[in-house]
N, C-alpha and C positions, 0 to 999 in steps of 0.2 A: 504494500500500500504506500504510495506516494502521496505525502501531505505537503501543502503549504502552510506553516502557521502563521499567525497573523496577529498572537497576541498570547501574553505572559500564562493565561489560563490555559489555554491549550498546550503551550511547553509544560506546565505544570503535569496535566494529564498523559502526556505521552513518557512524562517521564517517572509517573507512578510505576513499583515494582508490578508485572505482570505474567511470572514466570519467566523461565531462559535466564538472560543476563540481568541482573540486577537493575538495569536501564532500563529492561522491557525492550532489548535491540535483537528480540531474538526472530524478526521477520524482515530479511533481510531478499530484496527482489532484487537490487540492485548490485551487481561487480564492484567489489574495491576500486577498480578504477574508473568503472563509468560515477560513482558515489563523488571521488575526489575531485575529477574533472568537472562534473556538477558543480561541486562549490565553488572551484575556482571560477566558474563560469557564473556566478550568481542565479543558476536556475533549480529546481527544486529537489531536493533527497528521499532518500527512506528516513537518512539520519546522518547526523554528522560524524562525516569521517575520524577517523581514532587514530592517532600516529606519533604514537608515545617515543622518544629520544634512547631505543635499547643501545648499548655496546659493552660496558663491563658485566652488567645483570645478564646478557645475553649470553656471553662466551663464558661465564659460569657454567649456564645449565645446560650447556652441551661439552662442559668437563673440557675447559678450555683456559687458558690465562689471556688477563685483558690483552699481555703482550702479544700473543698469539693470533688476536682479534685485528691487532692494528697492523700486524707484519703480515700476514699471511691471509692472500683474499679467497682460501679455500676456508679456513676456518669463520674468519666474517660472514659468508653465504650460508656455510650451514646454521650457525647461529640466529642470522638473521631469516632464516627460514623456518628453520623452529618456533621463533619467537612468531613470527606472520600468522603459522597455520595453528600454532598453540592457542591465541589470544586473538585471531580475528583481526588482525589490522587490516589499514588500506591501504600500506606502504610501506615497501623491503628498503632500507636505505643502507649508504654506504657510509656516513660520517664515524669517524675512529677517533683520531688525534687532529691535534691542528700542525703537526712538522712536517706530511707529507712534501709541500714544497718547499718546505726551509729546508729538508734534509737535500734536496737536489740540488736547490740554490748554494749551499756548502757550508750549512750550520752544522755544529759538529753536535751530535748528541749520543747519550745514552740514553736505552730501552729499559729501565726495572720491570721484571715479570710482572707485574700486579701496578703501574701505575705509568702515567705519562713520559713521554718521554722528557730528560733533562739536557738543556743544551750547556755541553762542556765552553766551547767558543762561538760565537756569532760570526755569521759572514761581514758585518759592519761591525768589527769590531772595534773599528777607532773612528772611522767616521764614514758615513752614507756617500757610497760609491754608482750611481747606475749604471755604470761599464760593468760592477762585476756579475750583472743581471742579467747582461741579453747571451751569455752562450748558454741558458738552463734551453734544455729541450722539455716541455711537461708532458710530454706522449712520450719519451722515452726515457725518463729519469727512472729507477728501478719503485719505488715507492708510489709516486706515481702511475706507473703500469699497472703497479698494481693492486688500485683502486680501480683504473679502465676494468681491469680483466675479474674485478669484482662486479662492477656493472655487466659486463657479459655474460658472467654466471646467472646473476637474479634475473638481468632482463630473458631469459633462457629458458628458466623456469617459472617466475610466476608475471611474466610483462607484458602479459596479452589480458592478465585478472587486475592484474594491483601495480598501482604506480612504483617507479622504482626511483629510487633518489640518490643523484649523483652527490659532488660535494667540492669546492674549493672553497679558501680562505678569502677574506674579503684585503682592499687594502689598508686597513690599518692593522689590523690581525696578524697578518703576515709582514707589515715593518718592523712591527714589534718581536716577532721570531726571528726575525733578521739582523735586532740592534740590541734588543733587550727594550724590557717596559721602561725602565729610568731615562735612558739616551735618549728612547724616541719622542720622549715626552718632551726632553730638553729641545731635541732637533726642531720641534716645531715651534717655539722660540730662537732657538736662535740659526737655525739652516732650513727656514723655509720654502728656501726654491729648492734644494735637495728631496726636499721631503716630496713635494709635489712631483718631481722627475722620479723618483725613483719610483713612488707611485705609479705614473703613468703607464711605467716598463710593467707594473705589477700585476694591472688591469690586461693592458695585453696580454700576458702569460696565461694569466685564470680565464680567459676569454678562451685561448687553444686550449685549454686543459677543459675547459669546461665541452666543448665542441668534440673532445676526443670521447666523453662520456657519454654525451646524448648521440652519437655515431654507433657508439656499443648498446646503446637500449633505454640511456634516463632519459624519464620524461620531464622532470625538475630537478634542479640546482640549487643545493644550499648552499649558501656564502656564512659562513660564518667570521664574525667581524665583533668578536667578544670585545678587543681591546677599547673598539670603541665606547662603551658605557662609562669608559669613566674621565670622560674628558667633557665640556661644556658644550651645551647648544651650538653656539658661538666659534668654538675650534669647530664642533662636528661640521656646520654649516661650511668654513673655509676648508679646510683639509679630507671628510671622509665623503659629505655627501654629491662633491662630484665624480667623483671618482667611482663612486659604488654607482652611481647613476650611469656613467659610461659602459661599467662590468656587466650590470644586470643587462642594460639595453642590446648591451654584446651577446650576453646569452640566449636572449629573447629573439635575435636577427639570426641565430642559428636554431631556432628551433625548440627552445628550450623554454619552460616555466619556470620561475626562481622565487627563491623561499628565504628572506632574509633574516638570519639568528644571529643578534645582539643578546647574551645570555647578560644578565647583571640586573641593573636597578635603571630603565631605561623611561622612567616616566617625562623627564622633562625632551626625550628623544623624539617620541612616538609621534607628535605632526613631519617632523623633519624626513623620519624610516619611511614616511607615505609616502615621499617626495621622491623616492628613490624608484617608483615604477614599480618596484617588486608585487609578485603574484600575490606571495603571502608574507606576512609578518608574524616573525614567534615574536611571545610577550613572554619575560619569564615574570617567576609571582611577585615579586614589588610592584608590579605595574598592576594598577585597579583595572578590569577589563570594561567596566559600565563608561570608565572616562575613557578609556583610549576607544572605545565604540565611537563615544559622543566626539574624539578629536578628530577622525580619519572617515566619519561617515558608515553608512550602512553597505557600502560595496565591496570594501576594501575587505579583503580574509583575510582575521587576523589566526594565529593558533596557538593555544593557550588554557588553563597557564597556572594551575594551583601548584601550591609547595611539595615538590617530590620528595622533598622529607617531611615535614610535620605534617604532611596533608594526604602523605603516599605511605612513606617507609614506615614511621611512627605512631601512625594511625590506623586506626578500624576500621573494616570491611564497612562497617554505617556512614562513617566518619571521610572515606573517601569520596564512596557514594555521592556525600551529601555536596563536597568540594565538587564533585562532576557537574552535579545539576546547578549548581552557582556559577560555576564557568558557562553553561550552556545558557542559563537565565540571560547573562549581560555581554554574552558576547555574539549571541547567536538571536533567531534559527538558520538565517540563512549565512554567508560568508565565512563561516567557523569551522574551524579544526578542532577537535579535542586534545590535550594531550597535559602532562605535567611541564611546568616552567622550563624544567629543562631535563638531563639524564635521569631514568629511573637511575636508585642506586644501587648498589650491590649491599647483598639485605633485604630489597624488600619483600613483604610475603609474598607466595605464589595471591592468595585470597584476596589479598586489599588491589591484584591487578585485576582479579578479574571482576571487582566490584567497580569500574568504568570500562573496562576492555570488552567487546562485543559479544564475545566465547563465553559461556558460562562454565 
């Protein structure tokens, strides 16, 4: 059954328990991807799509280490297959770590089994160079490949049902993996034509890298562009948001939908993230979703965005529930994704996902 809702009571209604999933999501007419292509399309669902942020909870339960997950795109695939067909989503993604191209670019890092990667040396490690940017190839860096050849896997298996989600770093994400958070903070005080150059070079790159992904089978691109939250309206305005507007628009002219993830505390961001053309915008939980509705309009899909820990991990099968139907209340029914602010964690119970995930 396909509805349009039209008002608070009727989400209220649809989202009384009714058997199946805890949502009452359990009459499902619609393909995970014709579902998600709906919403970004602004036309009508069964329901809204569910595309919670899996990679270390994932590579867990397929007896795997997070390391495992971000080096090796057979292990990511099966994991995130698991996770899709376990729990009902509407979308296999690829995002792991944020070094894939800093590692190609020539930041030097170590992998710990069980957490992020650590950069030993920065490729700007004394000062921003964009000469030493343009010989990275991002179709043939080895880390890079192999995310491509993670997209060919999912798109393979489930990309004719369920969207698949490619992933590069946005520009200021990636200056910052390239210089360190301190430097580049500095640099945009005092070497701001550098910054901007190097950026340029940067947009370019994620533009091919992104173009290599939607060739293997994504049908969206997420940029994640974490570093930017915590610098000023005012910086974002001069420094990320042209840049990230050139990127997206780059991915978008090849073929691609894009999903912009500023993870942090992005409230004073959210008219400017509209700015950027992006498909979708995540919100993580800082951000109230009733006001960034009322700042970006009824069109715009936002996705989002209760606390993956106090509201996910820490909380009750009741208690998450209840966070779903809050998120759905002020951010929906139409243009909304579901999902937690940002990564499930590792910890959280199998029960409290399946108290908003589709799958009962």
């Amino acid at each position: 059954m396909v509805y349009e809702l039209t008002d608070w009571t009727n989400i209220f209604l649809i989202l009384l328990p009714c058997g199946g999933n805890r949502l009452g999501w359990e009459d499902r007419k619609m393909s995970p991807k014709e579902r998600y292509l709906a919403c970004l399309a602004g036309e009508e669902m069964d329901r809204p799509p569910v595309t919670p942020i899996f990679m270390a909870w994932a590579a867990h339960r397929v007896g795997r280490s997070y390391r495992d997950y971000y080096l090796d795109a057979s292990a990511l695939v099966e994991a995130q297959l698991a996770v899709v067909r376990e729990f009902g989503l509407d979308q296999a993604s690829t995002i792991s770590d944020p070094w894939r191209e800093a590692d190609g670019y020539g930041t030097q890092l170590d992998y710990p089994e069980n957490g992020v990667g650590i950069a030993r040396r920065y490729l700007f490690a004394d000062r921003i160079d964009p000469n030493l940017l343009r010989p990275f190839n991002p179709c043939r860096a080895s880390r890079c490949l192999d995310r491509i050849q993670a997209v060919r896997m999912l798109a393979k298996e489930v990309g004719q049902t369920h969207s698949v989600l490619g992933w590069v770093e946005g520009p200021m994400a990636e200056l910052v993996d390239l210089r360190g958070m301190e430097s580049a903070m500095v640099d945009l005080y005092e070497d701001p034509d550098a910054v901007h150059a190097a950026m340029e070079v940067l947009v370019d790159k994620a533009v091919d890298f992104a173009e290599c992904q939607i060739e293997e089978g994504a049908d969206t691109i997420g940029v994640g562009d974490a570093a930017a939250s915590v610098i000023s309206p005012e910086m974002y305005r001069e420094f990320v948001l042209p840049h990230e507007q050139d990127l997206i628009s780059g991915i978008q002219n090849a073929g691609g939908k894009v999903k912009l993830h500023i993870c942090g505390d992005t409230r004073k961001l959210v008219p400017l993230m509209a700015q950027t053309g992006a498909d979708v915008i995540d919100l993580d939980y800082p951000v109230h979703l009733a006001e960034a509705r009322r700042q970006v309009g009824p069109r715009q899909v936002l996705a989002g965005n209760f606390n993956p820990v106090s509201e996910l991990k820490d909380a009750s099968p009741d208690q998450v529930q209840a966070a779903a139907e809050c998120c759905i209340r002020e951010g929906g029914p139409k243009a909304f994704i579901l999902q937690p602010g940002c990564e499930v964690p590792p910890g959280t119970p199998v029960e409290n996902l399946r108290a908003f995930c589709p799958n009962a």
